[in-house]
N, C-alpha and C positions, 0 to 999 in steps of 0.2 A: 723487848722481853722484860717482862716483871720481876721481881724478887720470889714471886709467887709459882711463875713460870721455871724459873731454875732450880727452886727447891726441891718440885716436882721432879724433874727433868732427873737432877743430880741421885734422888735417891731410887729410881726408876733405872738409871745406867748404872749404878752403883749395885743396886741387888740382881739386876740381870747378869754382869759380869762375874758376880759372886757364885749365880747358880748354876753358869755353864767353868766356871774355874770345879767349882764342888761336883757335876754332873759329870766332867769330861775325868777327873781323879777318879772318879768309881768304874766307868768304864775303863780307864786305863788298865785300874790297877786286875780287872775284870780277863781284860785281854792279853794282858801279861800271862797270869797266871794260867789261861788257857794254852798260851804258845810258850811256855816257860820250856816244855818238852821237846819241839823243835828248835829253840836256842842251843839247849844242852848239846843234844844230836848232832846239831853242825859244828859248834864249840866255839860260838860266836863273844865276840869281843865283848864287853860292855857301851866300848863308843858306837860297834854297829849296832848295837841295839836301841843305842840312846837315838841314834840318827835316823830310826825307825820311827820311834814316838815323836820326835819332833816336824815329821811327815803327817805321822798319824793323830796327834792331837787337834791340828787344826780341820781336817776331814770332818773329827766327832764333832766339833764345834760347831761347823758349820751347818751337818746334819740336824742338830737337835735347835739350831737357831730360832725356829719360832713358836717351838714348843715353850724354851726357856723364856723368850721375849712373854708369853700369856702368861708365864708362871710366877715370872718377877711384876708384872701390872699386877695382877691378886694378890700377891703377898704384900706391895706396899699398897695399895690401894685400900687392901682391907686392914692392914694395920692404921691408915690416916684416920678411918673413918672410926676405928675401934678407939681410938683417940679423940672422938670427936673434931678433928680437922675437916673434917669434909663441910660436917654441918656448919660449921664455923665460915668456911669459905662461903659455901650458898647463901646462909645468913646474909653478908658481907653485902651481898649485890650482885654476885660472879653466877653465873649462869651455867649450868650442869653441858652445857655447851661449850662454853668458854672453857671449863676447867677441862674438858677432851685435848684442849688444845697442846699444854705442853706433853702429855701422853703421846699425841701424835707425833710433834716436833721428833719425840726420843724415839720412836716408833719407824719413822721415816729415815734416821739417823743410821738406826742398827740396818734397815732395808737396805740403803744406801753401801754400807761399807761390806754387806754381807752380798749383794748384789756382782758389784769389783771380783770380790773374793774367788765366789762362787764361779764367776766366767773367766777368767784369766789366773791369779794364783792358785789356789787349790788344785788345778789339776797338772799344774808343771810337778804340784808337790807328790798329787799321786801318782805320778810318771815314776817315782822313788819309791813310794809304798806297794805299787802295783809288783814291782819289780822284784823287790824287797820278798812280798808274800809269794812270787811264782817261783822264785828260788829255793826258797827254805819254809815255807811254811804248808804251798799245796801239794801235792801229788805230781809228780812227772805227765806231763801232758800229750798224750797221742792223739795226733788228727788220725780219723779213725770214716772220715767221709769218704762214701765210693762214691764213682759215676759223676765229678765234679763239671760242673759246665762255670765258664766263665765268658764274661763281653769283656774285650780286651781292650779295643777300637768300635767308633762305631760300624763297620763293615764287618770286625775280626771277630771272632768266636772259638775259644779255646777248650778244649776236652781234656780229662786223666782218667782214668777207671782209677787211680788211688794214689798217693803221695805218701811218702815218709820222712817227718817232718825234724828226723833227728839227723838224716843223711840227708836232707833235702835233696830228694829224687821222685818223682814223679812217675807214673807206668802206663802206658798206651797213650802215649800222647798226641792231641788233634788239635792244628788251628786252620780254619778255615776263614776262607775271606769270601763273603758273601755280598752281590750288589741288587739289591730288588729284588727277585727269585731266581737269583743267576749264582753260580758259584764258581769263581774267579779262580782259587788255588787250596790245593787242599793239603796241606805237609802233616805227616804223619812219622812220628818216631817212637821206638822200643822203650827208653826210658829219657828223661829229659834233668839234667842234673845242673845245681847251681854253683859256679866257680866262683868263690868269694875273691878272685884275688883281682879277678878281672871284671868284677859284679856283673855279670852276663851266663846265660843260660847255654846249655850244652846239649845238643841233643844226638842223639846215640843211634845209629841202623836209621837213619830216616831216609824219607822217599817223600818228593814235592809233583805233586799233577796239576798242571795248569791247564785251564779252558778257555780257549776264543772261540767264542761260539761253540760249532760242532768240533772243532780242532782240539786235541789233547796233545798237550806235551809229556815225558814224564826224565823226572832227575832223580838220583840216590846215592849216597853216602854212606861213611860209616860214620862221620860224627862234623856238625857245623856248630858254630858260636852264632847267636843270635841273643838280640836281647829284644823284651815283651814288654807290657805293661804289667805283670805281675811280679810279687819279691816274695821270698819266703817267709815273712811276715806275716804272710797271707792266709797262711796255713797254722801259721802259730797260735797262741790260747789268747781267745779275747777275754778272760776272766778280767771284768772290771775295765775293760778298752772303754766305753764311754765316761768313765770317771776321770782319765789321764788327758781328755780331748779339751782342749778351751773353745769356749764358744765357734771362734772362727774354726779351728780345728774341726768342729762339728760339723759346720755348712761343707768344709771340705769332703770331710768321709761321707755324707749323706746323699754329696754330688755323685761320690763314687761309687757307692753302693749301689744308685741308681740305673747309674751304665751298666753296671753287671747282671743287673734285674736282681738283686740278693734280695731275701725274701725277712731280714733283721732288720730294716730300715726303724722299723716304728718304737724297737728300743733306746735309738740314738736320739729320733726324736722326740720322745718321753720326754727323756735328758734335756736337749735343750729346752722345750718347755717346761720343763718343772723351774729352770734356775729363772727361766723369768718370772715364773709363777712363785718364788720362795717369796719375795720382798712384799709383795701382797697380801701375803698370809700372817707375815709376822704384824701389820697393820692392821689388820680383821680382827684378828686373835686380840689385839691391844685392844680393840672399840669391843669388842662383848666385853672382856675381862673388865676394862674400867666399870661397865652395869651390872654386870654381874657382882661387884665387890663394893659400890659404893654405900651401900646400905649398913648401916651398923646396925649391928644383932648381939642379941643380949647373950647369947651363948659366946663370944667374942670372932674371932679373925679364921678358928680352924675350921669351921664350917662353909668358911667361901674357901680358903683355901684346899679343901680336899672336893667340892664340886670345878674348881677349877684344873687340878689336876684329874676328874672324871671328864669335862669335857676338852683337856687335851688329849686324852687318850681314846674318844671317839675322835676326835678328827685324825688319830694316827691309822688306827683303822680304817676307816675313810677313805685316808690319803692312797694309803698301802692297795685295796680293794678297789679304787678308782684306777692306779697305778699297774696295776696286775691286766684290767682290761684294756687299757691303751695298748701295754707292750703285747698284750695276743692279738691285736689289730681288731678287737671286737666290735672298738667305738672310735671316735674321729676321734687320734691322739691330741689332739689341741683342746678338744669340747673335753675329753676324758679327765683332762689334767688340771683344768679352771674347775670341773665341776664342785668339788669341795670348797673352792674360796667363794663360786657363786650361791651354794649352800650358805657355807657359814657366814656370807654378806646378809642373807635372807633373815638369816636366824638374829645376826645381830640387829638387824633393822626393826624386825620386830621383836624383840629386847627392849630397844630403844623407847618402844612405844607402849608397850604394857608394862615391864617392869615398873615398882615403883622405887625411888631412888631418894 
């Protein structure tokens, strides 16, 4: 690596850091004062608050990560060149190719650590933020869904007409064990309640019919312990459940969702595609921005710098509006969620070859 290669590099990580420290304070101080009203109300500490934001700043961070990575290439890129630095390089011998390279190096770099982040840390932290916000900052949360069907097991099949999710108790409850087009057992109970102490499920007035063939048996009680494949969890507020998931965590609930037939799948998998899909973005974003900004212009730097931040804010639109169709299952969530990087690959490509630089 060059002297030429680290210069770059150095002031390229240096203003990107600068502009997510500076981006993530406006937001902070943004979402304070929105929730300042809920703090009061619960009459929250100062350390639980602080222990909020130290959740919540690296989420923002992570969020706006390749917006910031396009924002900090144009603003040093167009400041070199407004310096004449650029020309000076090319003059040299260095190849408008060559000079991509430690862009990319730094580019790869932030991909890199924001990748990690992004699948494994950040979501143990919003396990804490999540948590954080459903206590004191949303609204009390009522499952509010009738006529519940759930796959327990692959043979088993569970029923509620309703649940209440503050008494965890459940009402008309059905599981059925189904084999082929045969139906094995069918237990039916008045209400179905969860005993935390014995984490096992209770059920209340039931009645069990079993089938051999043409043969019925039939059992009934006033209340047996059984335990299912379902937790009260289950019923609880997914507000923000895929942000607290780490990658593997994902493959797990997606497994599950699946056995159930639940009809959410393609939000979770959004999620996991987008975070593979971040690291390529903040690298696309880097290869236009350096064309886009290598030219010096006699009006100076603020003129790349304010089309750079117009075309970060088409591809947030973009992103969002691509994003919106994946999770309503309109388009194939993997095709839905590349589409913007295979766009702005497009865009930059041909940058590359008209612009002039």
């Amino acid at each position: 690596m060059k002297i030429l290669d680290l210069y770059i590099i150095k002031k390229f990580l240096g203003t990107f850091f600068f502009v997510v420290l500076l981006l993530v304070s406006v937001v902070s101080v943004i979402d304070f004062t929105e929730k300042n009203d809920d703090f009061l109300e619960h009459q929250l500490s100062t350390l639980t608050i602080l222990s909020y934001y130290v959740d919540f700043i690296p989420y923002v961070a992570s969020l706006i990560t390749p917006i910031t990575v396009f924002i900090a290439v144009v603003f040093v890129t167009s400041k070199l060149a407004g310096n004449t630095e650029i020309i000076a390089i090319l003059s040299s011998g260095v190849s408008f190719r060559r000079l991509l390279v430690p862009y990319m190096i730094g580019a790869m770099f932030i991909a890199g650590v924001s990748f990690f982040l992004n699948g494994w840390v950040i979501p143990n932290a919003n396990k804490e933020r999540i948590a954080f916000e459903i206590k004191y900052v949303k609204s009390p949360f009522y499952y509010d869904e009738r006529n519940i069907h759930l796959k327990v097991a692959p043979d088993a099949y569970a029923y509620m007409e309703s649940y209440n999710n503050n008494a965890d108790v459940g009402y008309r409850f059905t599981l059925e064990k189904i084999r082929g087009n045969q139906m094995l057992e069918k237990l039916s109970a008045r209400r179905i309640e969860w005993d935390s102490a014995v984490s096992k499920w209770k059920l209340k007035n039931w009645t069990l019919h079993t089938f051999d063939g043409m043969v019925e048996s039939f059992d009934s009680g006033t209340e047996m312990d059984t335990t299912l494949n379902i937790h009260p969890k289950d019923f609880g507020s997914t507000y923000g459940l895929y942000e607290t998931l780490t990658l593997t965590e994902l493959d797990r609930h997606v497994a599950v969702l699946r056995e159930r037939g639940a009809n959410d799948i393609p939000l979770y998998q959004v999620e996991k595609y987008i975070r593979y899909m971040s690291p390529f973005t903040a690298v696309i974003l880097t290869f236009i921005g350096v064309i886009m900004s290598a030219r010096k212009s006699r009006g100076g730097s603020g003129f790349q710098i304010a089309l750079g931040f117009s075309i970060a804010f088409l591809f947030i639109i973009f992103f969002i509006f691509a994003r919106s169709i994946a999770e309503a299952g309109s388009l194939n969530p993997l095709f839905a969620v590349w589409l913007p990087n295979i766009i702005f690959s497009l865009v930059g490509l041909a940058l590359y070859k008209f612009v002039p630089r």
